[in-house]
N, C-alpha and C positions, 0 to 999 in steps of 0.2 A: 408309208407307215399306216397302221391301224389303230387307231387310239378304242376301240368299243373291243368289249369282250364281245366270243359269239356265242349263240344262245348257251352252249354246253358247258362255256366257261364262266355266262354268267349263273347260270344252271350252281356251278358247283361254286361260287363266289358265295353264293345265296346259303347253301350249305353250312359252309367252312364259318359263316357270319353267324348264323343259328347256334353251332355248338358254340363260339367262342363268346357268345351272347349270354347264355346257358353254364358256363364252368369257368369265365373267369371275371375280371374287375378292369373297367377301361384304363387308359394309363390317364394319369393326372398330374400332370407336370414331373419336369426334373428328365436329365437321362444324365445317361456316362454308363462307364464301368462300375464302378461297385466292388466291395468285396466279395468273392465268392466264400464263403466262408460254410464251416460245415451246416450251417441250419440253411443256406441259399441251394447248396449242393441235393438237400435232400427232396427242398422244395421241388428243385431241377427235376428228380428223378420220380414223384408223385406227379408232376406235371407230363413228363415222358411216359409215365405209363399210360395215363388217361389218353394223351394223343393215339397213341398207339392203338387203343381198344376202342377209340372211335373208327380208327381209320385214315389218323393223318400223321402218322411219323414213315417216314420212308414213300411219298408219295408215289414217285417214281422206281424204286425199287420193284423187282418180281415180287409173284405173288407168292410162288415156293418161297421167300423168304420172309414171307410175312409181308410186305409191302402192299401199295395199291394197287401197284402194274399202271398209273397214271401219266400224265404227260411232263416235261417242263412247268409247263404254262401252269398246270397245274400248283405245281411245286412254288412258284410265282406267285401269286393268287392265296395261296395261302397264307405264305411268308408276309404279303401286305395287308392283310386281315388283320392275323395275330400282332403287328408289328403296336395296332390300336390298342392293344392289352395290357395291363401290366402282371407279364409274365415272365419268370424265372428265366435266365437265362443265358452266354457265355461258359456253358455248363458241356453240354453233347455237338455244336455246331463242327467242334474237329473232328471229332469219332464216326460222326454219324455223315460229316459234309466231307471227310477226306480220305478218314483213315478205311472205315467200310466200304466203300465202294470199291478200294482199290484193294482190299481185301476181295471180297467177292469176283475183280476184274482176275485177279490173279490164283489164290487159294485154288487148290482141289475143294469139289463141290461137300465132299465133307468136313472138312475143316471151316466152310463158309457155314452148314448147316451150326457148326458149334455155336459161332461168334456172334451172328448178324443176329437171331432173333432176340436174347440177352439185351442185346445194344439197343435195338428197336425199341424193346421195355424200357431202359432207362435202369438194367440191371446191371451193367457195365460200364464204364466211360474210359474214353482212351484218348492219346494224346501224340504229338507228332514230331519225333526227337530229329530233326536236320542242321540244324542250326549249330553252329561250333563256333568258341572263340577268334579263332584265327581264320575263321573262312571267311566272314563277313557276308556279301550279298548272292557269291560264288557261292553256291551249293555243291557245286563239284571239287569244291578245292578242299571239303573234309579231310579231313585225317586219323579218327578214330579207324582204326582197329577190328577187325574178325580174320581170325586165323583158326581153320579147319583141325579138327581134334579127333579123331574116329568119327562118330557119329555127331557129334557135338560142335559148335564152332566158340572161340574165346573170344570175348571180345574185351577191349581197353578202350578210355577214353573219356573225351568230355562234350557234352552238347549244354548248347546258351539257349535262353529264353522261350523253355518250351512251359507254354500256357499249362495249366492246367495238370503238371506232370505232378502234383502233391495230391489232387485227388483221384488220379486215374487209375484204373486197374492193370491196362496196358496198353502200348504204344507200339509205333510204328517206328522202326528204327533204321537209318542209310548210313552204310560200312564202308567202310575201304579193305578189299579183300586181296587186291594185287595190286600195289602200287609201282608194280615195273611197265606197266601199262600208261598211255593216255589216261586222265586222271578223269574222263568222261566212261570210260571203257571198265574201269577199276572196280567197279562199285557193286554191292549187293543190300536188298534190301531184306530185314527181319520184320518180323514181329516179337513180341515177349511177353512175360507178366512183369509189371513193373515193381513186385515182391518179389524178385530173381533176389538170391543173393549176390552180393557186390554192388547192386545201383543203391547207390544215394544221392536223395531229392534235397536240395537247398534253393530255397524261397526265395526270392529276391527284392529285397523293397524299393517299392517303384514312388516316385515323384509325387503322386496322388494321396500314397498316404496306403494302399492297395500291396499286396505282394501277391500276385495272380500269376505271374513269370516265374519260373526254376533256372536253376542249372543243377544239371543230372551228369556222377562223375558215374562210370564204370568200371569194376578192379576184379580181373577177370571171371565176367558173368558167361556161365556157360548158356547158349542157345541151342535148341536143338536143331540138327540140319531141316526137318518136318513142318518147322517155322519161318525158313525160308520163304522168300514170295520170288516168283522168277527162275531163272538162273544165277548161278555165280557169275560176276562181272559184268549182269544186265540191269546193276539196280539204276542205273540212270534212267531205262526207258520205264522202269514200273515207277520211279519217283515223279517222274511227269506225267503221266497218268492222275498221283497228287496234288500235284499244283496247278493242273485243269483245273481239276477240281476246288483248290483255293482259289483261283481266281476268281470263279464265282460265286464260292461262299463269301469272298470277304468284300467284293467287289463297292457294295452298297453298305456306305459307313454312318454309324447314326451319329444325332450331333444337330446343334442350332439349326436353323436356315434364314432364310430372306425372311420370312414369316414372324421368326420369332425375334431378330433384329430389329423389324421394324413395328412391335408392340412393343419393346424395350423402349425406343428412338421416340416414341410418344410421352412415354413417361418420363424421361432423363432431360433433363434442361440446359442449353445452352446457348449464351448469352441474353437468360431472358426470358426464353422462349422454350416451347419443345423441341428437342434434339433433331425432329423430324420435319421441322421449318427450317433449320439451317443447311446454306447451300452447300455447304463441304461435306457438308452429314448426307445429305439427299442422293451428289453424285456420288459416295460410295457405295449406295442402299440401293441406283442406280447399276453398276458396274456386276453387285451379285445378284440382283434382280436377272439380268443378262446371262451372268454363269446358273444360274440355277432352272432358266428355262432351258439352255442349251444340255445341260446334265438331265432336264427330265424328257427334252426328246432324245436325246444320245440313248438315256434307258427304252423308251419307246421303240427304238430299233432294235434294242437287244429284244424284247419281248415282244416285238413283231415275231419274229426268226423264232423263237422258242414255239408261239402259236403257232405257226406251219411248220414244227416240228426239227427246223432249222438248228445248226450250231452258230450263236453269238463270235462275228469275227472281233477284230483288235479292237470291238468299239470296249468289252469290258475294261483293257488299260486307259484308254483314255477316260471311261467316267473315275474311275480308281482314282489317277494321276493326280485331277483338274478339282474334285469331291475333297481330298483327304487336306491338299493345301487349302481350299477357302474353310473347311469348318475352321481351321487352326487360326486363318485370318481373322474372320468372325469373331472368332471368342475374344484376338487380342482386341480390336475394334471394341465393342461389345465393357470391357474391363476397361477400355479408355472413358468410354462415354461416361461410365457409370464412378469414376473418378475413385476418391476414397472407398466407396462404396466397393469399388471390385475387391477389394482387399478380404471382405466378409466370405467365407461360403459353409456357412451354414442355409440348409437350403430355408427354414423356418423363420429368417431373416434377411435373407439376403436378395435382392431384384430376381424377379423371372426364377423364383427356389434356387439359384447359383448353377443353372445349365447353365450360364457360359462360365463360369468358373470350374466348374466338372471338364466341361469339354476343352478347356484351355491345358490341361494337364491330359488327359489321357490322348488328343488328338494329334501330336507327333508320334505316337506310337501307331497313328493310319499311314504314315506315310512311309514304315517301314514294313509294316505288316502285309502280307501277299505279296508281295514287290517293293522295292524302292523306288522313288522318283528317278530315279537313275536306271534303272531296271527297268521300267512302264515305258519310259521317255526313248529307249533305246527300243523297247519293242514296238511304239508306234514310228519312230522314223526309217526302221527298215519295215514294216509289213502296213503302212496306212502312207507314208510319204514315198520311198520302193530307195528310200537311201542306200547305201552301201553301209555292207555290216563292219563291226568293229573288226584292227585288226588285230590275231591273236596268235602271238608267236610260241604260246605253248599249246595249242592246239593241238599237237600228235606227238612232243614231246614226253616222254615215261615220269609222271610224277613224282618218283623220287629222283629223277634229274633237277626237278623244279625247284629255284632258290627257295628257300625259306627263311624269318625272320627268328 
């Protein structure tokens, strides 16, 4: 591993620190989600455009699309800059982290010319409809609907917990277009305007207090064939092409750490004493001292690989996996210490402004998001341990053979 930048990445570190020096306001305690709410959304997209006309939204993107034409590492480097700011945001990371790239990988080059600069400004935002009641962690086990019309295709159906899908303009959307096929084989992907007639967005109120999650019903919304991405019945390979892509947008989840544990652990008293004199309290403070140096060389490997231009292997599930379960630990820990006190979160009031009470509610929503634990855990025991893969008896069976509940 390389822990130093090299001159050209410390070069543009130096950069990227300048303008965010320059345009915005350091962050000052507190994180979590938040509501995006419409005066956050707009902030989002004043924010988006200034990046953009410096120079740093689409780092890596081509330059015909407006982009840097930069590196990874680049994109890296920035991301840990801004991350010191307090700037808008949960706003464009799908559109811009998932949904356009795989627009651009797939699109005819004019149809990319439409979309991608729009988005780059922060004139568009788009959101990532896979997700279904009944599929659960399965993405191939969808069951909405597109069935071919002349030039048009119809679709039916319903998709669960897409982020963001009340303020998007449009989305990326994964069909089932043959279901007498393998239910891997079936699939096709869209795109749309998410003011088609027939989709309606309903909000979800989430635990937090937040409604940032939909569920999006469709009652036959006609798509054009032009909007297609792919072929018909290839939308499995261009959906994964997406979820490359999410793996490493979501890969690094924000949230407490060791750091900020143990300035709580100073001030919180018990038996007497500060929190961080007792020996029960120490070997925990201990145990994530441990995971959290191993998650920051685990990342060092992935951004070694990005710096020599390399693809990050299975290490992104294992920080994902190992990352999303201790914030959640943390926070519980963290609301024990702080006894009655955790009960408070108002951040004006409450220990550490109530980060660990924000991140006690939003941080099971990491361990589903990009993968599941179950999801992660199976893809590091066949590709980092060389296990034998699960076994899967409807693997070539025709989906509508497939029992259903």
């Amino acid at each position: 591993m390389d822990f130093a930048d090299t001159p050209d990445e410390a070069a543009f570190r130096a950069e990227v620190a300048a303008f965010l020096k320059a345009n915005a306001r350091p962050l000052a305690g507190g994180s979590g989600e938040g509501p995006v709410d419409d005066s956050h959304v707009a902030r989002a997209r004043a924010w988006q455009a200034r990046r953009a006309e410096a120079g740093f939204a689409g780092i890596t993107w081509p330059r015909r699309f407006g982009g840097r034409g930069g590196t990874p590492m680049q994109q890296v480097i920035y991301a840990q800059e801004e991350a010191k700011y307090d700037v808008p945001a949960h706003v464009f990371e799908i559109g811009l982290g998932m949904c356009i790239p795989t627009l651009m990988a797939y699109a005819p080059p004019e149809v990319s010319a439409r979309y991608v600069g729009p988005a780059l400004r922060g004139e568009e935002i788009w959101c990532q409809l896979f997700s279904e009641p009944g599929a659960g962690s399965d993405v191939a086990g969808l069951r909405m609907r597109a069935e071919r019309d002349c030039e048009d295709w119809v679709v039916n159906g319903q998709k669960i917990w897409t982020s963001g899908a009340h303020f998007s303009d449009f989305g990326l959307l994964l069909t089932r277009t043959d279901p007498g096929v393998p239910k891997h084989r079936g699939l096709t992907m869209f795109f749309l305007d998410m003011r088609s007639p027939g989709v309606e967005v309903r909000r979800i109120r989430q635990i937090s207090g937040t409604s940032n999650f939909n569920e999006v019903f469709f009652t036959d919304v006609r798509i054009p064939d032009a909007q297609r991405l792919g072929a018909p019945g290839e939308g499995w390979t261009v959906a994964l092409t997406t979820l490359m892509h999410e793996r490493l947008a979501i890969g690094s989840l924000p949230g407490p750490d060791f750091g900020e544990l143990l300035e709580l652990a100073k001030t919180m008293q018990v038996n007497g004493q500060p929190a961080s004199r007792d020996g029960a309290v120490r070997e925990r403070l201990a145990d994530w001292y441990v995971q959290s140096k191993g998650l920051e060389y685990t990342r060092m490997r992935m951004l070694t690989a990005l710096s020599r231009g390399q693809m990050p292997g299975p290490e992104a599930s294992i920080y994902k996996a190992v990352s999303a379960s201790k914030i959640q630990e943390i926070a519980t820990f963290a609301l024990d210490l702080m006894d009655s006190a955790g009960m408070v979160s108002d951040p004006q009031t409450a220990p550490m402004r109530a980060v660990f009470q924000e991140a006690l509610l939003y941080s099971p929503a990491g361990r589903i998001a990009g993968g599941t634990d179950e999801i992660l855990k199976n893809i590091i025991a066949e590709r980092v341990l060389g296990l034998p893969g699960d076994i899967r008896v409807d693997r070539e069976a025709a989906f509508n053979a497939l029992p259903a509940s």
